[in-house]
Backbone as numpy.savetxt, mean C-alpha at the origin, in Angstrom:
# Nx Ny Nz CAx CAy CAz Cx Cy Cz
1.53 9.55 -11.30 2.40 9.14 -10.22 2.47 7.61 -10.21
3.97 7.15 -10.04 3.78 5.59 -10.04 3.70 5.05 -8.68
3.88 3.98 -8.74 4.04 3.26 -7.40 5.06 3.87 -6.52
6.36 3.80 -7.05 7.37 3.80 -6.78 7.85 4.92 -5.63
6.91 6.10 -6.54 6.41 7.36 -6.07 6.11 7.44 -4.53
5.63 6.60 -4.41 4.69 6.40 -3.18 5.20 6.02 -2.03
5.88 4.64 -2.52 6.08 3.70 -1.68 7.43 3.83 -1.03
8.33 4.98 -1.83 9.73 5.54 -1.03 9.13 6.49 0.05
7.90 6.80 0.31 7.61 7.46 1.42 7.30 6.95 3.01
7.20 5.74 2.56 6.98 4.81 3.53 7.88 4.74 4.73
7.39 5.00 6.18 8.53 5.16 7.10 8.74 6.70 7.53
8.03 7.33 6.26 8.76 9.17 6.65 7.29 9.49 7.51
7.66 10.31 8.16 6.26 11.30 9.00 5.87 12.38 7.92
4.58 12.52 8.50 3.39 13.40 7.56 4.22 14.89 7.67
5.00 15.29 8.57 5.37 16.41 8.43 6.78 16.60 7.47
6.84 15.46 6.99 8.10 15.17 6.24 7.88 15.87 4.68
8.90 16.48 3.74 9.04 17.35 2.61 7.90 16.24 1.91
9.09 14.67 1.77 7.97 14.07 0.83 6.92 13.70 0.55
6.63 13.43 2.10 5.22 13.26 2.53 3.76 14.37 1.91
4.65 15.71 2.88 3.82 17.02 2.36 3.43 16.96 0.73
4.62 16.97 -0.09 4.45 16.78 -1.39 3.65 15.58 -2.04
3.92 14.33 -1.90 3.31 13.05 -1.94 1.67 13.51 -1.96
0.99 14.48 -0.51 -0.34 14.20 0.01 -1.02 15.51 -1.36
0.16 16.43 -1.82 -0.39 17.39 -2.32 -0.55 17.38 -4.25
0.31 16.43 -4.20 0.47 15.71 -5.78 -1.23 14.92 -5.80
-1.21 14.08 -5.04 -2.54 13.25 -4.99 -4.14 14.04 -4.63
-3.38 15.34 -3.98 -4.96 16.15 -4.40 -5.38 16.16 -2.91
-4.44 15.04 -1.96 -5.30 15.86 -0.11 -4.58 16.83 0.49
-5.87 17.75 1.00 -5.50 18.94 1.31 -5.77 19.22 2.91
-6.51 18.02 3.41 -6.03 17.63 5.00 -5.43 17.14 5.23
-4.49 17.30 6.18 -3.31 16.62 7.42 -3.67 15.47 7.44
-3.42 14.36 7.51 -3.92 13.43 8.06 -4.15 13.03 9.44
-5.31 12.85 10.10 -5.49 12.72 12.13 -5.92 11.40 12.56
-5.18 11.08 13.31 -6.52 9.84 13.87 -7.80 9.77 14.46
-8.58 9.48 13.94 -9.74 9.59 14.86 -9.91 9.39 15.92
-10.48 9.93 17.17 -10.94 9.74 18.44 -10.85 8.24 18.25
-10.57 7.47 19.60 -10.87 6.18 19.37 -10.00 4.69 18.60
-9.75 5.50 17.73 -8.74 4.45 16.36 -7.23 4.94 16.52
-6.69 3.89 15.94 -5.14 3.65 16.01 -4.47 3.91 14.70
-5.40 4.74 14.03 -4.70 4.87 12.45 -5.43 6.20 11.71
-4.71 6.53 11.19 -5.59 7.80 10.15 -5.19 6.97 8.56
-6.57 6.94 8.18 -6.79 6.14 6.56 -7.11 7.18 5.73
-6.35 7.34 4.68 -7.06 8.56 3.07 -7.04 7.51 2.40
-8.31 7.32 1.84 -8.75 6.41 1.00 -9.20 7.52 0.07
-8.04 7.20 -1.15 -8.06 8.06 -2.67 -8.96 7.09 -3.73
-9.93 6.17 -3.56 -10.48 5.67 -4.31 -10.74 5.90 -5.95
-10.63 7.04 -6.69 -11.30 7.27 -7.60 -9.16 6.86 -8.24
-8.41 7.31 -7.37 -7.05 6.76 -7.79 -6.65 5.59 -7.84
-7.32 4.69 -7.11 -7.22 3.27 -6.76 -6.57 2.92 -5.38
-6.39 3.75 -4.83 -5.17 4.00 -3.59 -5.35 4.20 -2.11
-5.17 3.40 -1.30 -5.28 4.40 0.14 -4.06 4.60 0.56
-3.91 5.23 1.86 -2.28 5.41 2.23 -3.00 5.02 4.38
-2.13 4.48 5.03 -2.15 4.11 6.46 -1.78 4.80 6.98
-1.79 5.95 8.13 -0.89 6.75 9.09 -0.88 6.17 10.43
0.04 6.12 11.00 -0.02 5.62 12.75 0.94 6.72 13.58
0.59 6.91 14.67 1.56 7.38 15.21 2.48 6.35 15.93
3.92 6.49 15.74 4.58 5.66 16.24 5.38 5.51 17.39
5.00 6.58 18.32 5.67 7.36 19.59 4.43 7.27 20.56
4.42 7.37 21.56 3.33 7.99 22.09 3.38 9.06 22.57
2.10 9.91 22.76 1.87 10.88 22.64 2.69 11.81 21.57
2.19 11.91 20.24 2.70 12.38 19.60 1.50 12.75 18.75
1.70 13.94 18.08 0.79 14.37 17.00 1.35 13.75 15.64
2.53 13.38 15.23 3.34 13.08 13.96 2.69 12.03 13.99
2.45 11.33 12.59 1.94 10.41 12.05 2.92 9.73 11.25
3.23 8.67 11.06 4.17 7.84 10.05 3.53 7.43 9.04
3.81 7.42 8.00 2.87 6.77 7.00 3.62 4.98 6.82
2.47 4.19 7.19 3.16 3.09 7.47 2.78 1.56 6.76
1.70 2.46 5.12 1.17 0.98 5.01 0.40 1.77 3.25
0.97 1.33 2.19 -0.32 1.88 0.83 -0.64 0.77 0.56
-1.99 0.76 -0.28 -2.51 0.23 -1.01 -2.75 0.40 -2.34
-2.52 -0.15 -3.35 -2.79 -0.19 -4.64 -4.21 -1.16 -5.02
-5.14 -0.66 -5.91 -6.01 -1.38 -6.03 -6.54 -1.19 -7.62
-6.68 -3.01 -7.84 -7.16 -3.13 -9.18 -8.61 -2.43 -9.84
-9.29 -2.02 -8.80 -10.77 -1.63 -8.93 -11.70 -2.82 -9.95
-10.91 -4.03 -9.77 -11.59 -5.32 -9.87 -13.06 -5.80 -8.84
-12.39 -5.22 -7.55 -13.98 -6.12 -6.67 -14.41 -4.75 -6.50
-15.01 -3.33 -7.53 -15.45 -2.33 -7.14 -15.17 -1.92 -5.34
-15.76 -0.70 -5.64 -15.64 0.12 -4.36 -14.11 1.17 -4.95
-13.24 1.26 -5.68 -12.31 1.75 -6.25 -12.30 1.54 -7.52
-11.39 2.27 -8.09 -11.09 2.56 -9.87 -9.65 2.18 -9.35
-9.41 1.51 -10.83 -7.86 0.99 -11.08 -6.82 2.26 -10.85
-5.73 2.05 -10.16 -4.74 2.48 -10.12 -3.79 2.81 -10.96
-4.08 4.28 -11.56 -2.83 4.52 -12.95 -1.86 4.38 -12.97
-1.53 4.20 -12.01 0.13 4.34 -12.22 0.49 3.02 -11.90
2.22 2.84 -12.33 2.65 1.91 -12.61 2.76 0.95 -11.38
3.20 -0.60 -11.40 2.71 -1.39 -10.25 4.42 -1.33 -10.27
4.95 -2.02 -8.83 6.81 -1.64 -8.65 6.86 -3.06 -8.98
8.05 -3.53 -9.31 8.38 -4.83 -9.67 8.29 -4.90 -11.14
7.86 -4.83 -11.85 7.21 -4.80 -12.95 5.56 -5.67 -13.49
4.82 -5.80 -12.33 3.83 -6.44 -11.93 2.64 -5.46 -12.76
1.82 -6.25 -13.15 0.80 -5.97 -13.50 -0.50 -6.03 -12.96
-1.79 -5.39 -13.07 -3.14 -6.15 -12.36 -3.62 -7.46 -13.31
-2.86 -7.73 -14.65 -3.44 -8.66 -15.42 -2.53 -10.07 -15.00
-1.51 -9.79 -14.05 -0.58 -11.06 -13.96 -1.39 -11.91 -12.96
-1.32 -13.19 -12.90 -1.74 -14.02 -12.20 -1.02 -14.19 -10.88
-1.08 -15.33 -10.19 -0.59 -15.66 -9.08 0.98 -16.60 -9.62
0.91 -17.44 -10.96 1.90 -17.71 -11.56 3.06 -16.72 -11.77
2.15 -16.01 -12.73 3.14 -15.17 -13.46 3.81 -13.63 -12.35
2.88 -13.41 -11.07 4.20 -13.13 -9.92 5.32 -13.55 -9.59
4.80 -14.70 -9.36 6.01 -15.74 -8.42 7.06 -15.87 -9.47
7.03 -15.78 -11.15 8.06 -16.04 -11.82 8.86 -14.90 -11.67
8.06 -13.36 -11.30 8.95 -12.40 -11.07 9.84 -12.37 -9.85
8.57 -12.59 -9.16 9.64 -11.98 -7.51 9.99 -13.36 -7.07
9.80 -14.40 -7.34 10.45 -15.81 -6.91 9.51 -16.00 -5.65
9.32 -17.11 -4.94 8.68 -17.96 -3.87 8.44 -16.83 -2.85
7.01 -16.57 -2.81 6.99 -16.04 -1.52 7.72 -16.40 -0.28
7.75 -15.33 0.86 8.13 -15.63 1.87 6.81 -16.34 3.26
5.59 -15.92 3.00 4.78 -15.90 3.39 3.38 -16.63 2.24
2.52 -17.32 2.29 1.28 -17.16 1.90 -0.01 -17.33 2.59
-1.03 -16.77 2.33 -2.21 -17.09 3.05 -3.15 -17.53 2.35
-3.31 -18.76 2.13 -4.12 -19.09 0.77 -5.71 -19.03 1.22
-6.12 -18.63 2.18 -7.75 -18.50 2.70 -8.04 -16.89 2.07
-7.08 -16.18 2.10 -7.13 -14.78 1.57 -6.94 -14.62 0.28
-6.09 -15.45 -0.61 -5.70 -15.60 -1.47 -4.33 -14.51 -2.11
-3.56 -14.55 -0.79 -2.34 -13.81 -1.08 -1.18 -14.35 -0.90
-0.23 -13.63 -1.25 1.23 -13.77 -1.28 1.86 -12.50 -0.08
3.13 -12.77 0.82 3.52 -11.88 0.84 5.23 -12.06 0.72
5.94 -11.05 0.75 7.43 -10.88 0.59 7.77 -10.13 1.68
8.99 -10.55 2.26 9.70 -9.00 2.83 11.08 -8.52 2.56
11.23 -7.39 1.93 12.30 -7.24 1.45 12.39 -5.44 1.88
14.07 -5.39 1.97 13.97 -3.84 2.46 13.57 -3.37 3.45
13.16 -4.52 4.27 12.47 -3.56 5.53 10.85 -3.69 5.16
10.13 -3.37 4.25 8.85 -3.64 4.00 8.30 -5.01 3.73
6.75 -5.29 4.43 6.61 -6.19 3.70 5.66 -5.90 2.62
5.43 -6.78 1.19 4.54 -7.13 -0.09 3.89 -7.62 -0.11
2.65 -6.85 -0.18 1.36 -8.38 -0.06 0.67 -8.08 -1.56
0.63 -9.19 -2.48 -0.35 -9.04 -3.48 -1.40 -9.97 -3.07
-2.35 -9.91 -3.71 -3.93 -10.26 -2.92 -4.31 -10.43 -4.80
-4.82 -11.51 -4.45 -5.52 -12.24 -5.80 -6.90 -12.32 -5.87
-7.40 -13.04 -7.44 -8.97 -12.48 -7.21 -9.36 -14.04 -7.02
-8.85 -14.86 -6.68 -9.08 -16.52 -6.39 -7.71 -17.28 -7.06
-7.97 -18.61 -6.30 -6.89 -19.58 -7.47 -6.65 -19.28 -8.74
-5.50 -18.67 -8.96 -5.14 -18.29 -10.38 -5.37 -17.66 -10.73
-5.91 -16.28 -9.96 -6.56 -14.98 -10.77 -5.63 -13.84 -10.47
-6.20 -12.91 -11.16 -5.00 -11.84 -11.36 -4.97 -10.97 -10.49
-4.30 -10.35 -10.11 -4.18 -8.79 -8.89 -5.42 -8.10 -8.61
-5.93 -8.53 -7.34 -6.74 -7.18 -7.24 -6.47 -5.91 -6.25
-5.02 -6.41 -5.85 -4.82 -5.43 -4.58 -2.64 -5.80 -4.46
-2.44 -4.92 -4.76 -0.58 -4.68 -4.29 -0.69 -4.17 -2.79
-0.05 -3.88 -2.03 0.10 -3.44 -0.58 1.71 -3.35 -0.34
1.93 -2.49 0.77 3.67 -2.25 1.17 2.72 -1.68 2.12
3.88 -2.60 3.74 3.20 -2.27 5.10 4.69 -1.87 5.23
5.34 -1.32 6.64 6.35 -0.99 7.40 6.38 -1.77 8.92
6.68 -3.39 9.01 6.49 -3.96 9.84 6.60 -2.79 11.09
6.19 -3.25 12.24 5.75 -2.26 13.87 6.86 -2.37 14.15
7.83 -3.40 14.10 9.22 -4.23 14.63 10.73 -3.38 13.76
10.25 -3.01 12.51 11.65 -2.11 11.89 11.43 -0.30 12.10
């Protein structure tokens, strides 16, 4: 499964065709819930490189939106690299250079974090670096609260 895969799901609810399919391709076989307490239900697919964000975006509602993935280099452990393909044509071996020659000047940076972000489509892009000049350790697509 690539990125791409994924990240057109973004925005749909868990009870949604692609969603259902999306959670069942990747191997989860629970619903996703929020926990007592918390404002989000997290599946952290680690051994894929991947988590996925759920929120509910209504209140009182049981539907969940899926509103935020992660891709991960399995560079700072705790995850395994992400097989599938990165969107853009981005790599985990590209630097912080060789992004910006793709997707052009961020719109955003946070250089204490050592990221970039974009917003395009309605989503925003955060790649997350492994220091000054180092290569991908983390892609992200959130669904701002505001679209």
């Amino acid at each position: 499964m690539n990125s791409d895969d994924i990240v057109v799901c973004l925005g749909k609810t868990d009870d949604s065709p692609e969603v259902i399919r999306l959670l069942a391709g990747l191997g989860v076989k629970k619903k996703p819930k929020v926990p007592r307490g918390d404002i989000e239900a997290r599946i952290d697919i680690m051994e894929q490189g991947l988590s996925l964000v759920f929120e509910p975006r209504e209140p009182k509602t049981s539907k969940l939106t899926l509103v935020a993935v992660q891709f991960f280099s399995g560079a700072e452990g705790g995850s395994e690299k992400f097989p599938g393909e990165l969107p853009k044509k981005l790599l985990f071996s590209d630097t912080q250079t060789e992004v910006r020659k793709k997707l052009g000047k961020p719109g955003d940076t946070m250089k204490d974090l050592w990221q970039d972000i974009w917003k395009e489509k309605g989503l925003l892009m955060t790649v997350e670096y492994s220091g000054k000049g180092g290569q991908i350790t983390m892609v992200a697509f959130d669904v701002p609260e505001d679209d």
